[in-house]
MARSETOR-805261 format. One record per residue (C-alpha): residue in one letter; x, z, y. Coordinates in steps of 0.001 Angstrom, whole numbers, plus 500000, padded with zeros to 6 digits. Layout:
// residues N
aXZY;...
// end
This chain:
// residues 363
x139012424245601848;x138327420747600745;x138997417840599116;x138806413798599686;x138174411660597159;x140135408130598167;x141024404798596382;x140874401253596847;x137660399420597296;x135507399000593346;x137439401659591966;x134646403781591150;x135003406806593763;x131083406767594914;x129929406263591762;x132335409578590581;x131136411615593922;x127522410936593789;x127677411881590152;x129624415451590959;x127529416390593568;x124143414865592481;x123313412332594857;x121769410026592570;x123002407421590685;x125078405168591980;x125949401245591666;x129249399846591751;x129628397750594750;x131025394737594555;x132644394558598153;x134787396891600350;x134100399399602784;x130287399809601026;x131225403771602568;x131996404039606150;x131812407035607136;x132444409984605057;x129685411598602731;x130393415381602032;x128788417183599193;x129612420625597675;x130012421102593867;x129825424176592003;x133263425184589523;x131955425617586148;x133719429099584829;x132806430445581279;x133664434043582632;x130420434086584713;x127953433736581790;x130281436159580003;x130050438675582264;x126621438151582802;x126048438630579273;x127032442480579318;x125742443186583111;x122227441530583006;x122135440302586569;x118966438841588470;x121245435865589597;x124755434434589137;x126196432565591814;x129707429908590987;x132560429187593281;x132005425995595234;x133837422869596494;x133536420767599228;x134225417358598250;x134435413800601161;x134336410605600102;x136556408555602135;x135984404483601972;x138487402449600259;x142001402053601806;x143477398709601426;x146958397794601767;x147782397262605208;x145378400210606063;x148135402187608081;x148804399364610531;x144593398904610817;x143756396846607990;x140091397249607081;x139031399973608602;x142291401781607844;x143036403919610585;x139780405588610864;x139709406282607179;x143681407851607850;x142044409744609921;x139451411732607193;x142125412261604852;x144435413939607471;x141731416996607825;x140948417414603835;x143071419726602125;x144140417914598687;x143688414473598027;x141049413168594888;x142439409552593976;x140551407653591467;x142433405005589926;x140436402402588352;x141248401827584113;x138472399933583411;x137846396435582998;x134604394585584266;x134707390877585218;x131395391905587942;x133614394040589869;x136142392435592228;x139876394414592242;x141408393812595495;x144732393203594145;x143512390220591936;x144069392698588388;x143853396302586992;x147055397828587292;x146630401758588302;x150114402326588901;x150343399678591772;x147467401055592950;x148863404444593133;x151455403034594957;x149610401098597381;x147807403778598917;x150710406447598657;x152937403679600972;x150128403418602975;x150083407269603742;x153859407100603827;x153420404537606769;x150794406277608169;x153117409800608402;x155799407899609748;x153809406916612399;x152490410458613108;x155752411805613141;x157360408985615526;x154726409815618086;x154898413286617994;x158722413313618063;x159302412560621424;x157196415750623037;x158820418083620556;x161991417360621787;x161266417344625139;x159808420799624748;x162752421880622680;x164990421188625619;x162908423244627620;x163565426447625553;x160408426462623256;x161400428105620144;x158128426546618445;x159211422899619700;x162505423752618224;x161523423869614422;x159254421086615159;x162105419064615840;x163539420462612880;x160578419852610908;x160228415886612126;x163685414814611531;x163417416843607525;x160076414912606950;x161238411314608086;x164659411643606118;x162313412065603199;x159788409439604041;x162877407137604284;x163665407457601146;x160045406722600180;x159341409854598863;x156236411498599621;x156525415464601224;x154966417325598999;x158107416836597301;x160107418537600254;x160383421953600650;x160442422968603630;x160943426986605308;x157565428766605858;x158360428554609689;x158989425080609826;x156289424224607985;x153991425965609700;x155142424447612699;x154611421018611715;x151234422094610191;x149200420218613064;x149988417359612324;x147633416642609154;x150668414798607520;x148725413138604029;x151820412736601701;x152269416310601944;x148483416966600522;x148393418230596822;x147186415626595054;x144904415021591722;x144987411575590118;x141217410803588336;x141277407919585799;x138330405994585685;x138151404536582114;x136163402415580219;x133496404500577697;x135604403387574946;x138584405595576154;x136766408280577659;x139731410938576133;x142444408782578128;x144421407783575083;x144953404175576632;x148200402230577543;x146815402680581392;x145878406327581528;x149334406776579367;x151002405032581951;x149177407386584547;x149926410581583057;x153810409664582925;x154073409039586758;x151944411947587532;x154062414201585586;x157112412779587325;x155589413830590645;x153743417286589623;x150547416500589787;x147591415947586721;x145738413948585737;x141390414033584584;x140506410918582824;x136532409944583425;x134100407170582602;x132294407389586135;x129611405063585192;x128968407137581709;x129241410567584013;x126830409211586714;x124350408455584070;x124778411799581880;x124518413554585293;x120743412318585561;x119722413656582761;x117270416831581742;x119418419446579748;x118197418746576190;x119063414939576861;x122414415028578400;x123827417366575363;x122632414839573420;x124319412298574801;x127451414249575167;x127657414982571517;x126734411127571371;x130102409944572583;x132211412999571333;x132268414907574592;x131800419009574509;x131044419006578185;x130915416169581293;x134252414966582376;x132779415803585819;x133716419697584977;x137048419172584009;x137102417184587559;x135457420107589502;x138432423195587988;x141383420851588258;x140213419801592090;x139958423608592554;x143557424620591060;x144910421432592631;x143665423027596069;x145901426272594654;x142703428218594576;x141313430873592341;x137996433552591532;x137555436902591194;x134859438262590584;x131727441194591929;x129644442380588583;x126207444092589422;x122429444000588999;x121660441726591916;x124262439453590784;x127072438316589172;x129272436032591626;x132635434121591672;x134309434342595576;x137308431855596100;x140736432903597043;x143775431397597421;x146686431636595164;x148627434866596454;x145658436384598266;x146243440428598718;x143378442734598070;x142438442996601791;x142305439013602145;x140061439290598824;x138222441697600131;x137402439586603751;x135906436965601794;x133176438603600861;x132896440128604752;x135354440177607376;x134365444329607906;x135470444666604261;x139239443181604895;x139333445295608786;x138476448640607072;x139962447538603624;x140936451040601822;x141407450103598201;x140194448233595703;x138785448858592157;x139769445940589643;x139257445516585661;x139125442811583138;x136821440920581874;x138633441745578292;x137903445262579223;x133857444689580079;x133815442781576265;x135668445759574757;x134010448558576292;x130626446820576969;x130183448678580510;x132025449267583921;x131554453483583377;x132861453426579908;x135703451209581259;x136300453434583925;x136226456715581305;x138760454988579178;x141297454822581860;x141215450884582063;x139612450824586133;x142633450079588357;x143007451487591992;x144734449186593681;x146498448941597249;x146740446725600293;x149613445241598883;x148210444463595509;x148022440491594471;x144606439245593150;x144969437988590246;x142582434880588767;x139805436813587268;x139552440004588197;x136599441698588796;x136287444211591586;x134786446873594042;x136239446893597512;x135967450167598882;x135876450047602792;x134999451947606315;x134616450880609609;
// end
């Protein structure tokens, strides 16, 4: 799975991505479209449970979860009807999975804002019309060949119909879709179609270094709207993070402890893009290594299990699962396992976000 980070033009989103994924530093451009086509990069989830179970295993390695992140070029209003580049850029976000949208808080008379001032919240709702539009279209077009298939008897075509006329009542009433609930059936019917308001999305405030804790009228202001439509909200100086990001070790905790951070906002970025994506780890504890597999929310044991091999899930038996509470209580898997704490667990067993486990298997 992945995510897209998006925004209007000088908001900050290359200088963010290069700085999470470590493509250099990165200079605000003053003009639109400065990225055409889409850069991808993956970032690694920091997680505090690795190093702690690596503590009490000793592992030659230790391998994080990972992310794939896009950066998508600026939208501007008018994008849906092929403004700027708009339609191609449409097009990107329709195959990411969540949507990243940084929302410029920051003041800075050398970089232009399209809209002639900083106001996040009309930004936010420039580009969610825009998407709005955009789905409208997608759904007009594809209307017409669901019901003409739907006539003919095809069950499929049927909720797709269904599906269409649910999603453009709510789009009237410009509302986006991941508000709209929709049947499993139905919405995996309509699933093709890529439709963006229905994307989980994560709202990234990029702030000026004297609000880097998002205390400000504009990040307030942020934080209000996003908890009106269930999403969060990750305040960030980009152009601080991009230059902490840089650094060697010894320098950049300096410079954290500098400006009264305990860690780059850049991690806080990387774990709420992952839950925003509904995704979580469990873990695989031994002397080779210690290693964090992604699965999402609601994953069975088998599914778990096919991450790490596709064999593992096909000949899936059972699975053995502790805690990482247990490995600091009892220091080691066998005295776990001799105080009764190892679970044996079932096909039809839930994983839960950090367990740590042995599949057993045979094919």
């Amino acid at each position: 799975m992945e995510a897209g980070i998006v925004g209007l033009p000088n908001v900050g989103k290359s200088t963010l991505f290069n700085a999470l994924t470590g493509s250099g530093a990165a200079q605000a451009a003053n003009y639109p479209f400065c990225t055409i086509d889409p850069n991808e990069g993956i970032i690694s989830v920091p997680d505090d449970r690795l190093d702690r179970i690596a503590k009490l295993v000793g592992p030659q390695k230790v391998i994080p979860a990972m992310l794939k992140l896009v950066d998508i070029a600026g939208i501007v209003k008018g994008a849906s009807e092929g403004q700027g580049l708009g339609n191609k850029f449409l097009s990107h976000i329709r195959e990411v999975d969540a949507i990243l949208q940084v929302v410029r808080c920051f003041s800075d008379p050398d970089v232009t804002h399209v809209g002639g001032k900083v106001d996040p919240l009309a930004d936010i709702e420039t580009i969610e019309m825009e998407l709005m539009f955009a789905d409208i279209q997608t759904l007009e077009n594809a209307l017409p060949k669901a019901e003409r298939a739907a006539k003919g008897g095809d069950k499929e075509a049927k909720l797709r119909v269904t599906g269409i006329q649910l999603c453009m009542e709510q789009l009237n009433k410009e509302l986006p879709l991941r508000k709209l609930k929709l049947e499993e059936t139905i919405a995996k019917a309509i699933s093709s179609y890529g439709l963006m308001t229905a994307k989980p999305i994560l709202y990234i405030a990029n702030v000026d270094e004297d609000d880097l804790q998002g205390k400000g009228e504009m990040v307030t202001r942020i934080r209000a709207f996003a908890e009106q439509v269930g999403a969060q909200v990750v305040p960030v100086c980009a152009k601080l993070e991009a230059e902490i990001a840089e650094l060697d070790e010894p320098d950049r905790s300096e410079m954290l402890a500098s400006v009264g951070l305990q860690e780059p906002a850049l991690q806080a970025v990387a774990r709420k893009a992952y839950q925003t994506l509904g995704l979580q780890s469990y873990f695989t504890a031994g002397e080779k290594e210690v290693r964090a597999w992604t699965v999402p929310v609601g994953a069975t044991a088998p599914q778990g299990a096919g991450v790490i091999h596709s064999d593992f899930e096909r000949g899936f038996i059972r699975c053995e699962v502790f805690s990482l509470e247990d490995l600091e209580k009892f220091g080691t898997e066998k005295e776990i396992r001799q105080a009764g704490k190892l679970r044996t667990e079932g096909k039809t067993y839930v994983m839960q976000d950090g367990d740590i486990c042995h599949f057993l298997f045979n094919v």
